[in-house]
Structure formats: C-alpha cells, structure tokens
DSSP file (Angstrom, degrees, kcal/mol; ACC not computed):
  #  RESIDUE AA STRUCTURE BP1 BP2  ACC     N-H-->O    O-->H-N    N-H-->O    O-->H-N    TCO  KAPPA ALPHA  PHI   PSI    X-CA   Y-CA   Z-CA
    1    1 A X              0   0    0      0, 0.0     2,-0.2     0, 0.0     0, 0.0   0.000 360.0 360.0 360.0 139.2  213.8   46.6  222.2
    2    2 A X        -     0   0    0     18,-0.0     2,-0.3    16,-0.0    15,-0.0  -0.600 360.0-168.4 -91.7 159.1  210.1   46.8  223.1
    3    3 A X        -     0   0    0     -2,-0.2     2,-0.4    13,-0.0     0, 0.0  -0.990   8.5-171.8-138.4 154.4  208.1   49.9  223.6
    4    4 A X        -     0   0    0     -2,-0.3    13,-0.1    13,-0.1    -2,-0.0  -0.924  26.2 -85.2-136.6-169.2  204.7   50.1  225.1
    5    5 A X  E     -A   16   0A   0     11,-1.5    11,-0.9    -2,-0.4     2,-0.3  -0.223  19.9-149.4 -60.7 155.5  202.2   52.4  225.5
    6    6 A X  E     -A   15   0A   0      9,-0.2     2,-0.4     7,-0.0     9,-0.2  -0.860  17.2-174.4-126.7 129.0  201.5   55.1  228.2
    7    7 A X  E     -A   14   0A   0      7,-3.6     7,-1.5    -2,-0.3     2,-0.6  -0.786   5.3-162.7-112.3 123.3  197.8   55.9  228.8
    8    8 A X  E     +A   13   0A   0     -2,-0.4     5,-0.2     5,-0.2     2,-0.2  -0.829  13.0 170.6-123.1 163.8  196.9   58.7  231.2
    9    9 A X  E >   -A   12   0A   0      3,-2.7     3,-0.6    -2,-0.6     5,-0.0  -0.411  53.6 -90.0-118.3-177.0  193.5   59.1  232.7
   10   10 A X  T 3  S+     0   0    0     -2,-0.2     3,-0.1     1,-0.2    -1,-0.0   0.724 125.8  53.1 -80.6 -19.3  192.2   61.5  235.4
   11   11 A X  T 3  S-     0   0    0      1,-0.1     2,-0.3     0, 0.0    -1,-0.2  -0.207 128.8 -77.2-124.6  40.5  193.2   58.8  238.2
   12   12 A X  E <   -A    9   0A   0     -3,-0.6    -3,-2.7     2,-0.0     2,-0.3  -0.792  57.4 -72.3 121.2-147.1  196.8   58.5  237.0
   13   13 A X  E     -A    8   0A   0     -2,-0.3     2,-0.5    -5,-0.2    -5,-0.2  -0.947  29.6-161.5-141.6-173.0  198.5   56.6  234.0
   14   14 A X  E     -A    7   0A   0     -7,-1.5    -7,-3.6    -2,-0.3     2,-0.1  -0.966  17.4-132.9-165.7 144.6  199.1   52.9  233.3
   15   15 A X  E     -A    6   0A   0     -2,-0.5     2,-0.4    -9,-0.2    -9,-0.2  -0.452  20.7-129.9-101.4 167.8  201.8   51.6  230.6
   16   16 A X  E     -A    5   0A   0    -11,-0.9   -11,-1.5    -2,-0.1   -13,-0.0  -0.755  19.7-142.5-130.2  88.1  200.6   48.9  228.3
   17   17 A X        -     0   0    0     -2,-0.4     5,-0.1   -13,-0.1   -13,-0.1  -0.063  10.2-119.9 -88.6 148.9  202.8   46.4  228.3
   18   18 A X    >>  -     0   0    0      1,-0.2     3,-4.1     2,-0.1     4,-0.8  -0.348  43.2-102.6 -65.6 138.5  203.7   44.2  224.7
   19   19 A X  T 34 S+     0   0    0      1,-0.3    -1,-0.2     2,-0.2    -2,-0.1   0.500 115.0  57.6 -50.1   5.5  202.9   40.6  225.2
   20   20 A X  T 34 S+     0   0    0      1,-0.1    -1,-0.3     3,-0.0    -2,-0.1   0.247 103.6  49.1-121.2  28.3  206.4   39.4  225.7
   21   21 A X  T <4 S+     0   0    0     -3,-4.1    -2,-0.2     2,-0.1    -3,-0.1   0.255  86.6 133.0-134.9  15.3  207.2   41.5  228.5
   22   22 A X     <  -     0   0    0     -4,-0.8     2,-0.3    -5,-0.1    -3,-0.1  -0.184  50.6-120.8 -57.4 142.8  203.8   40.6  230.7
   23   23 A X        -     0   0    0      2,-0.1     2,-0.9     1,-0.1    -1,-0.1  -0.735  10.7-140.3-109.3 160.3  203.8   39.8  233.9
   24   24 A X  S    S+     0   0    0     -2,-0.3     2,-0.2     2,-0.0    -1,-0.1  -0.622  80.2  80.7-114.2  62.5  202.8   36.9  235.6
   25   25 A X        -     0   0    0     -2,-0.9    -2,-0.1    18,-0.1     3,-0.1  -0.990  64.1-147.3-162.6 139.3  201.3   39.3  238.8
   26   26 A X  S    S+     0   0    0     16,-0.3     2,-0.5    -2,-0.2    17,-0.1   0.754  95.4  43.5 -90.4 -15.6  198.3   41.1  239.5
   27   27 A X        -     0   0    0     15,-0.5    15,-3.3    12,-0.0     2,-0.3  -0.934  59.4-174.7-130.6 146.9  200.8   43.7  241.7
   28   28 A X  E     -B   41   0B   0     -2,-0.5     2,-0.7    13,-0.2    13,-0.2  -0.873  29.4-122.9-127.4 157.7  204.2   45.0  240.8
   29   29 A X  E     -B   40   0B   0     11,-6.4    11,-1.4    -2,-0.3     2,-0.7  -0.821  34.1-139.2 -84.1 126.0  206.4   47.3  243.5
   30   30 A X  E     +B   39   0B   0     -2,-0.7     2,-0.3     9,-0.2     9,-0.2  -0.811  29.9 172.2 -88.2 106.9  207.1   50.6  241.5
   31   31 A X  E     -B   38   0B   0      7,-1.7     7,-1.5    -2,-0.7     2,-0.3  -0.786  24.1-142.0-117.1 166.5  210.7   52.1  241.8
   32   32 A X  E     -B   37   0B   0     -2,-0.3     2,-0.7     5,-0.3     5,-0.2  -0.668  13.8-179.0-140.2  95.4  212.6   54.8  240.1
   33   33 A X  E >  S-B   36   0B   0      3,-1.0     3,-2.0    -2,-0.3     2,-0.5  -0.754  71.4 -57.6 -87.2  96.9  216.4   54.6  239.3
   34   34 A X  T 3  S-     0   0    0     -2,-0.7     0, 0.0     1,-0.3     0, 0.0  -0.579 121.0 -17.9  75.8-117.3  217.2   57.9  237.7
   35   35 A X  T 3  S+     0   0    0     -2,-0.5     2,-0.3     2,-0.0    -1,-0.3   0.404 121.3  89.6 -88.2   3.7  215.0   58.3  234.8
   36   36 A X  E <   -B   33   0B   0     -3,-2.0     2,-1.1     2,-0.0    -3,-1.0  -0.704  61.6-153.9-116.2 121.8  214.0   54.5  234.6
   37   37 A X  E     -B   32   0B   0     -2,-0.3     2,-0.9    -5,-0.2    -5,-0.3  -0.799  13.3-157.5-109.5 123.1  211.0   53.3  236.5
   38   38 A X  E     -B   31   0B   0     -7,-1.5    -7,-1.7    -2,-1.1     2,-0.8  -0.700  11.9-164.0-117.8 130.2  211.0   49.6  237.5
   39   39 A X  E     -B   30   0B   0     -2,-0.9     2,-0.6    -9,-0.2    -9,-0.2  -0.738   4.2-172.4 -91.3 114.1  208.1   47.0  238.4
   40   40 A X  E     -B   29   0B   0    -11,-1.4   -11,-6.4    -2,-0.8     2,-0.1  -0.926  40.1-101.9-108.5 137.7  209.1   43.8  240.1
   41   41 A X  E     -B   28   0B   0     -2,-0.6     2,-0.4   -13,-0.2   -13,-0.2  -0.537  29.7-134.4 -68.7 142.2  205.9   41.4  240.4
   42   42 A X        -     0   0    0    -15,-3.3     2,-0.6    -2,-0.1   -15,-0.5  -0.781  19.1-131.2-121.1 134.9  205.0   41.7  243.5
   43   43 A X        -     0   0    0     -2,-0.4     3,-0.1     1,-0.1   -18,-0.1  -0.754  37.4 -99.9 -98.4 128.3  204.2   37.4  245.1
   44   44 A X        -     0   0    0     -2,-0.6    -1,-0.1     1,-0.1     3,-0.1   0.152  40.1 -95.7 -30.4 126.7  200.9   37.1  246.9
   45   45 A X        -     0   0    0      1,-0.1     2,-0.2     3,-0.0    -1,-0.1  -0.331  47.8-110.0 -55.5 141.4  200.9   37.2  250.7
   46   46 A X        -     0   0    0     -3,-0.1     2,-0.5     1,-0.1     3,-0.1  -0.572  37.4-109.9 -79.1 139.5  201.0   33.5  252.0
   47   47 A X        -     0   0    0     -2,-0.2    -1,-0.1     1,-0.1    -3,-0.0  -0.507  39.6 -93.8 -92.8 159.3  197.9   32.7  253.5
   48   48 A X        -     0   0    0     -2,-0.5     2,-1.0     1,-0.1    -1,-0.1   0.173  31.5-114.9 -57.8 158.5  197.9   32.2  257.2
   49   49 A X        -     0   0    0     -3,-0.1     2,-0.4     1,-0.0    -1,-0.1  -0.658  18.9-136.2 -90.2 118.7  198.2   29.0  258.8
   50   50 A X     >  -     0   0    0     -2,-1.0     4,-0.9     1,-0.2     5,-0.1  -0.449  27.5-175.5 -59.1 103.8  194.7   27.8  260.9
   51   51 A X  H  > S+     0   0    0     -2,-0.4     4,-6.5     2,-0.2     5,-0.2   0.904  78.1  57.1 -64.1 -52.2  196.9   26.6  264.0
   52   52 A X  H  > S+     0   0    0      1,-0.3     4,-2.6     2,-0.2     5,-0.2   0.849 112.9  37.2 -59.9 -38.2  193.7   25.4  265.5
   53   53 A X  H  > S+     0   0    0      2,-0.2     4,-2.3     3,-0.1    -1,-0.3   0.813 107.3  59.0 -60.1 -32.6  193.1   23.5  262.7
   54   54 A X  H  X S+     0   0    0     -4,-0.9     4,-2.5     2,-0.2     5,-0.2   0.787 111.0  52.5 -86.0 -54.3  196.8   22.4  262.0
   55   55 A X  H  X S+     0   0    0     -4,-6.5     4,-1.4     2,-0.2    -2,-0.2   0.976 105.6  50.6 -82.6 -27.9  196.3   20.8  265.9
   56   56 A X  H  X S+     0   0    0     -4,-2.6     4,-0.8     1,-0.2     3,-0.4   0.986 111.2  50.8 -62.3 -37.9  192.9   18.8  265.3
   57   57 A X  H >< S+     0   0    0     -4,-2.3     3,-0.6    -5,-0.2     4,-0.3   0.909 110.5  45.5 -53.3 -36.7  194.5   17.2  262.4
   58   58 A X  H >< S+     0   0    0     -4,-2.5     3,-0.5     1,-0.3    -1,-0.2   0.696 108.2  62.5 -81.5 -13.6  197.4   16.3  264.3
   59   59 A X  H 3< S+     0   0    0     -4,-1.4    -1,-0.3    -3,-0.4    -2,-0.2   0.521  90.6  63.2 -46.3 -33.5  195.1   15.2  266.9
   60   60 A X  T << S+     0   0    0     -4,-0.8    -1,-0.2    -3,-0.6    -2,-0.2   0.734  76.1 110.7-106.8 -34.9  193.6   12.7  265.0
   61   61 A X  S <  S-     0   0    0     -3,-0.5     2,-0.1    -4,-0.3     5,-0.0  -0.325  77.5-119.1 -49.4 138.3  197.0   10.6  264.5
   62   62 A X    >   -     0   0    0      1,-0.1     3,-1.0     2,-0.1     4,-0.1  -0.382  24.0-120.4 -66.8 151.4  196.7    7.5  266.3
   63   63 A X  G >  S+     0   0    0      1,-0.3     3,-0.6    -2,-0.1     4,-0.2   0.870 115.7  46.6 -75.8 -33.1  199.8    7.7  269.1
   64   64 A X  G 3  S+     0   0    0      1,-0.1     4,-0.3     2,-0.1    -1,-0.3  -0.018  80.5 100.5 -95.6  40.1  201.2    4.5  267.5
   65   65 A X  G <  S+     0   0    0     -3,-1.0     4,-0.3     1,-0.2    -1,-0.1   0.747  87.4  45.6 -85.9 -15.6  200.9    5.6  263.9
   66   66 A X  S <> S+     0   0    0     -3,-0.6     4,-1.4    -4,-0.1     5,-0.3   0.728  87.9  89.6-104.0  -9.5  204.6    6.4  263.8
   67   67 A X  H  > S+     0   0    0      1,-0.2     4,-2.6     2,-0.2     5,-0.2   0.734  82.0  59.6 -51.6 -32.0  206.0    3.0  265.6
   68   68 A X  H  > S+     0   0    0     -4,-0.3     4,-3.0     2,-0.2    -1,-0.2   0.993 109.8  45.9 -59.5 -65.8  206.4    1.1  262.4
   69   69 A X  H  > S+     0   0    0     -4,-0.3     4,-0.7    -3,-0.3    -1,-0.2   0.796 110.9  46.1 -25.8 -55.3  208.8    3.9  261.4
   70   70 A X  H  X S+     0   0    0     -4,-1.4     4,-1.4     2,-0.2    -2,-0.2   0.745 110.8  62.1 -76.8 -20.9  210.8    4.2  264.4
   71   71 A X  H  X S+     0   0    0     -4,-2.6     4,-3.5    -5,-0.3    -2,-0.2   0.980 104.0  45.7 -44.1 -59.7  211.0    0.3  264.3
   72   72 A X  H  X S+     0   0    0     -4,-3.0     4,-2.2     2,-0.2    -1,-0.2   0.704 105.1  57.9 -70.7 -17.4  212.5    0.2  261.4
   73   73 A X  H >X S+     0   0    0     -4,-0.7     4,-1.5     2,-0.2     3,-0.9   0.994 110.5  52.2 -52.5 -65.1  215.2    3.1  262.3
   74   74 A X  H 3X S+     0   0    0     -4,-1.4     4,-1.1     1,-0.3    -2,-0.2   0.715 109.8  44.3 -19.9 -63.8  216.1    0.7  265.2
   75   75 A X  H 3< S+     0   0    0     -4,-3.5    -1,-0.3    -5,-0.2    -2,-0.2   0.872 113.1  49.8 -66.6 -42.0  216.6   -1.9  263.0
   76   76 A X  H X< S+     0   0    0     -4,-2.2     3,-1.1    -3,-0.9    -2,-0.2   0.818 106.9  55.7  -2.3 -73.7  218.6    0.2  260.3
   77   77 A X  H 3< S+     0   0    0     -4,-1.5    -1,-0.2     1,-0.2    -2,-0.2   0.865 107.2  58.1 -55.5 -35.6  221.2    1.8  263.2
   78   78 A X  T 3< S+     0   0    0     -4,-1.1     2,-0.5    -5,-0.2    -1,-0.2   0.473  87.8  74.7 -85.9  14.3  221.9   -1.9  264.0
   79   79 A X  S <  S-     0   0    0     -3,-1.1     2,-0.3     2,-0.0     0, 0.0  -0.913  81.5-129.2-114.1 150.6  223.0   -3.3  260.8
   80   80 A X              0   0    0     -2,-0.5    -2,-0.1     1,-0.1    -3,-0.0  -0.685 360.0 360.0-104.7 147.0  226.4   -2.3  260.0
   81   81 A X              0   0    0     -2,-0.3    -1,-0.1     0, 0.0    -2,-0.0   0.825 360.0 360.0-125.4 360.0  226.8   -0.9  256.4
C-alpha cells in the first residue's frame, strides 16, 4: 500500500502523489465513494477539425487520382477466387 501526502493551503489542499501512482494527466475528474475520493485522468479535449481546411485539401486531389484504384477493383471482382 502507498500513502501520500496531503498539503493544505489557503486555496484548498492537494495530495502528493508517490511516484508509482502518478498520473499521466494534467486533469483528473474528482469523485467521492463513501469515504474514498477518486481521480480518473481526465483525456484532453480533441481538437476541432478546420472543415474549411479539411475541404481545400480535398480540393486539391486531381478527379482522376483515385481511377487506378477503382481499376484494379474491377479487375479483382472479375477473377474468380
């Protein structure tokens, strides 16, 4: 079993956690089951996706860029296997 610290300050307290129970988060959700308080690491917000960007890039494929591909489906479907 590990113990850590608990520090309190005038703007709250903060535990000090032992190096094998660090977490790999700069934010954890804070709950409290009974007398037992539990942090789950909390995963960084995804960042939003640039649509407008997302459509010049797709913009920028040539209209035949994919034919080689679909050629070869074509050719695939036709061969028995």
């Amino acid at each position: 079993m590990s113990y850590a610290r608990v520090v309190t300050s005038s703007s709250g307290q903060r535990v000090e956690m032992p190096d094998d129970m660090r977490l790999a988060a700069d934010r954890v959700d804070v709950r409290r089951r009974g007398d037992a308080v539990i942090l789950t690491p909390v995963q960084p917000a995804r960042e939003r996706i640039d649509v407008e960007a997302v459509r010049r890039i797709l913009q920028q494929i040539p209209d035949d860029a994919f034919d080689a591909i679909e050629d070869a489906r074509r050719q695939d479907r036709g061969r028995a296997p």
